[in-house]
C-alpha positions as CSV (number, residue, x, y, z in Angstrom):
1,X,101.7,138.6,84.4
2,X,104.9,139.5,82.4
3,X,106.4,138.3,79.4
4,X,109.0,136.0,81.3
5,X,106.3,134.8,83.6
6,X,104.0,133.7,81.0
7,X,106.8,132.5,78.8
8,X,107.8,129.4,82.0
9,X,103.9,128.7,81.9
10,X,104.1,127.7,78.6
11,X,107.0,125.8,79.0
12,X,106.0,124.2,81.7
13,X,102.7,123.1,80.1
14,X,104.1,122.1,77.0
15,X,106.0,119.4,79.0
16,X,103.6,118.0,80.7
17,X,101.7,117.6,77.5
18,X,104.8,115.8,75.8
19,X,104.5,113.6,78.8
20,X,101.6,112.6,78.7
21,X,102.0,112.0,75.0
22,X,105.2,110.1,75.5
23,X,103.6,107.4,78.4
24,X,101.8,104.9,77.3
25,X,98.8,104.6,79.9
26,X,99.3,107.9,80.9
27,X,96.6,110.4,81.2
28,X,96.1,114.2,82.4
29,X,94.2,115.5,85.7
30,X,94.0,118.0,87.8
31,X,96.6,116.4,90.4
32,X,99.0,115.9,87.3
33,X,100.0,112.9,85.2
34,X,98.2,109.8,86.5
35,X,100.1,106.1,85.7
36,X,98.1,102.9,84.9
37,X,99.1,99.7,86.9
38,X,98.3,96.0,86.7
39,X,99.1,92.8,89.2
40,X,101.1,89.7,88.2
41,X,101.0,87.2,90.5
42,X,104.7,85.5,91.1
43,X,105.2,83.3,94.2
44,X,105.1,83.6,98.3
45,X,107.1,86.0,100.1
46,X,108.3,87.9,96.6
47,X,111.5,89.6,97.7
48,X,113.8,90.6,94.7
49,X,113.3,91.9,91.2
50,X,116.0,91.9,88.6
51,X,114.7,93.4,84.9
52,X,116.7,92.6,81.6
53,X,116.6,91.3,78.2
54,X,116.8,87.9,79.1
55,X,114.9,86.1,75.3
56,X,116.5,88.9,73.1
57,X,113.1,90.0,71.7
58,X,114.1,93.5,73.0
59,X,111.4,93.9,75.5
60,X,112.0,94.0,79.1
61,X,111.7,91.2,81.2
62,X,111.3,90.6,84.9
63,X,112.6,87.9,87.2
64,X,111.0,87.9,90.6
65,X,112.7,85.7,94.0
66,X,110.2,83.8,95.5
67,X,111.5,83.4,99.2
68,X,108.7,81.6,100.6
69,X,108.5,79.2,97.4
70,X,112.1,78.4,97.3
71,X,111.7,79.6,93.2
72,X,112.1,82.0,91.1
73,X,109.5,83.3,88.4
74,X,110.4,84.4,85.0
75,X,108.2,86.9,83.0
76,X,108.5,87.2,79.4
77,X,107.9,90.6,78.4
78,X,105.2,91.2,75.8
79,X,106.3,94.9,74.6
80,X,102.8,96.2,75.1
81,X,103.0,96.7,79.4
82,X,102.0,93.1,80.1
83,X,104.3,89.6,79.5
84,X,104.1,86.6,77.6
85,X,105.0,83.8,79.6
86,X,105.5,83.0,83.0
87,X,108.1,80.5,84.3
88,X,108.9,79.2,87.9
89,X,112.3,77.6,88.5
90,X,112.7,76.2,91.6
91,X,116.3,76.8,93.1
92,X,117.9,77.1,96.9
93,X,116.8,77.4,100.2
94,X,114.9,81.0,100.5
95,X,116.1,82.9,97.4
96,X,116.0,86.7,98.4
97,X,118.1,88.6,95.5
98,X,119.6,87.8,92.4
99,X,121.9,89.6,89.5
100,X,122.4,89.2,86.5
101,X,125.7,87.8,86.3
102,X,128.2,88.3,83.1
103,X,128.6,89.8,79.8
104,X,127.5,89.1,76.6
105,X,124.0,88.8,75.2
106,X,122.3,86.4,77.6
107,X,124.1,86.4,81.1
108,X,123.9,84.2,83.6
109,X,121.9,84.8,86.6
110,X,123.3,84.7,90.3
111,X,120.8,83.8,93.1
112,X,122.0,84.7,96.4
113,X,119.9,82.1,99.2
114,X,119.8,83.4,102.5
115,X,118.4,79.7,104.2
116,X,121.5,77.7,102.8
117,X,124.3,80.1,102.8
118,X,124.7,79.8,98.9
119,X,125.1,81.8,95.8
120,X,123.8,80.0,92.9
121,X,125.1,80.9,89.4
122,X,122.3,80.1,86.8
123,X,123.5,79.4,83.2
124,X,121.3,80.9,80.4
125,X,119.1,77.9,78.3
126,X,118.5,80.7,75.2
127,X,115.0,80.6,75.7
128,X,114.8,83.3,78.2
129,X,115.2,81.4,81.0
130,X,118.0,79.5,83.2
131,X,119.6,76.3,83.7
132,X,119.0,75.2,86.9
133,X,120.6,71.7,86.5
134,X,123.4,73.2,85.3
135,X,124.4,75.6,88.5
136,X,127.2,76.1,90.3
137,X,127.0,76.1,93.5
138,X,128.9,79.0,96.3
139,X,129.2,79.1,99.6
140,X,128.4,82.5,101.1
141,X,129.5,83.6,104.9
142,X,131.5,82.0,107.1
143,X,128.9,79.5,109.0
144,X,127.5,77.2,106.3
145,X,128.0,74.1,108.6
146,X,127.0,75.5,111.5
147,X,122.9,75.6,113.0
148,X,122.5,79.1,112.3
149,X,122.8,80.1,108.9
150,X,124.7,83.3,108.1
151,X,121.7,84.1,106.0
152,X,123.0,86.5,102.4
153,X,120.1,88.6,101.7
154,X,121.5,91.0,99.0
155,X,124.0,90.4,95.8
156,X,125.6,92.7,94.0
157,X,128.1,92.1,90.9
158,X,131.2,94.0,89.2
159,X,135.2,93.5,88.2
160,X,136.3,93.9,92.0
161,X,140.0,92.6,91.7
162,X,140.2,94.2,88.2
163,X,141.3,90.8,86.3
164,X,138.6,91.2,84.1
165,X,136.8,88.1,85.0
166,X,133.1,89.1,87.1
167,X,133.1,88.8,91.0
168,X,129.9,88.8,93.1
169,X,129.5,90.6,96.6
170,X,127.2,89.5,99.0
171,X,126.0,90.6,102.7
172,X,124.9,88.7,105.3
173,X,121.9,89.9,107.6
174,X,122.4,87.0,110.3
175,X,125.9,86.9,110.0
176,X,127.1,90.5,110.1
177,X,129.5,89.7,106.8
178,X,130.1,90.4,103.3
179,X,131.3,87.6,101.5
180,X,133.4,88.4,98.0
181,X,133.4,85.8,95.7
182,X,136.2,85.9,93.3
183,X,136.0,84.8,90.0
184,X,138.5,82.9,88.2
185,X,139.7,82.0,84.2
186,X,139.0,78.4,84.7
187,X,135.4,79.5,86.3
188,X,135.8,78.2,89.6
189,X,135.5,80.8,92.2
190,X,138.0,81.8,95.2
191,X,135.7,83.0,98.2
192,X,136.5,85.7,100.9
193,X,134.2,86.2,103.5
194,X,135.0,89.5,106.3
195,X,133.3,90.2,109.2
196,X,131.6,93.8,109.3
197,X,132.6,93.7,112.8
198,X,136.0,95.8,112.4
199,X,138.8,97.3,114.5
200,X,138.2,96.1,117.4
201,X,134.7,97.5,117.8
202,X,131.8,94.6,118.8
203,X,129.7,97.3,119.2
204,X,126.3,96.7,117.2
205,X,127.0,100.0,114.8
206,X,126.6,97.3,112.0
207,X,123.5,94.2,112.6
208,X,121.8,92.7,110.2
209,X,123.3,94.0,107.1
210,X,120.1,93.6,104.2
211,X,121.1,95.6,101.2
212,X,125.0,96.3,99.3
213,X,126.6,98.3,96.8
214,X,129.7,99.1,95.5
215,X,131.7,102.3,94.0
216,X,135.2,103.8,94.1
217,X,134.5,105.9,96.6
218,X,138.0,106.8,97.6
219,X,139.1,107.2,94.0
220,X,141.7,104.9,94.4
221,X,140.6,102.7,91.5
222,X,139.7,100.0,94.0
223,X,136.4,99.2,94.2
224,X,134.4,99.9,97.9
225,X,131.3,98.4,99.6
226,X,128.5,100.2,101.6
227,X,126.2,97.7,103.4
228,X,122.7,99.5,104.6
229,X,122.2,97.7,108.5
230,X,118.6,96.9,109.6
231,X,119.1,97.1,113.2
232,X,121.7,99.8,113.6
């Protein structure tokens, strides 16, 4: 073995050693670094995870969708790997992804439904968790009065129409649309909802629609959408 050879070993070792160190619950073994892992128990048909500061404690916190509950649970992060408290919040029809919505210390929190076709903005209460009798209320996709639900699975949020005032994004699995809702300075909102269906082109290249995100990807300083389409 040579000099450089047995100088990368070293390296290599020392790091894993600093890792091990570094993570708490972490451990050495033959396969590598090993992770402990504990179960928290939230509400039916979990969907969505959003993780912030929500109590200002500086420990991370976790808010979980509860689809199948029509709630959403709050975890209070204890700073040791486990959480203090555990709230449920009952909100829309089939809650499947939410955001934290705003700046400042304690945003608000915006719950996109895919049962009722809404995008519920949550006010913060101080405590940690939201205001629920305080929400406004959004229409998402284009067939809120019709049988079939357009059904907005995934939210994203960002400064689309650069006004500085946040805008929310959504997508629409049953509908096959991304709905942008605009905010405005007097904190109503000014909805837009396009079909993915484009340029003439009905064929399916773009169903069901579950998961969103934006970026300039042109560099053209506007902001763009990808969509990720289940059954395309």
């Amino acid at each position: 073995m040579n000099t450089k050879t047995i100088r990368t070993f070293l390296i290599g070792s020392l790091l894993v050693l600093l890792l091990a160190l570094l993570i708490p619950g972490a451990s050495l073994s033959q396969g590598g670094i090993e992770f402990t892992s504990s179960t928290v128990a939230t509400g039916r048909d979990a969907r969505g995870l959003v993780i912030g500061d929500f109590n200002l404690d500086t420990n991370p916190d976790v808010i979980c969708t509860n689809a199948g509950d029509d709630n959403i649970t709050v975890l209070l992060g204890d700073g040791a790997g486990g959480f203090s408290s555990k709230t449920n919040l009952s909100v829309g029809d089939g809650p499947r992804a939410a955001v934290l919505y705003g700046s400042g210390p304690m945003p608000s929190l915006a719950v996109a439904h895919r049962n009722d076709d809404t995008v519920w903005i949550l006010p913060p209460d101080g405590q940690g968790g939201f205001r629920v009798d305080q929400a406004v209320k959004i229409t998402a996709g284009n067939n809120a009065a019709a049988p079939n639900p357009d059904g907005p699975t995934a939210i994203v949020t960002g400064d689309f129409n650069r006004d500085n005032i946040p805008d929310v994004a959504t997508c629409e699995i049953d509908g096959d649309t991304v709905t942008l809702i605009l905010g405005k300075a007097d904190g109503s909102f000014d909805i837009k909802a396009t079909s993915l269906r484009i340029a003439g082109t009905p064929a399916a290249t773009d169903a069901d629609p579950r998961s969103i995100a934006f970026a300039d990807f042109n560099g053209d300083g506007n902001s763009d959408f990808v969509t990720a389409n289940h059954d395309s």
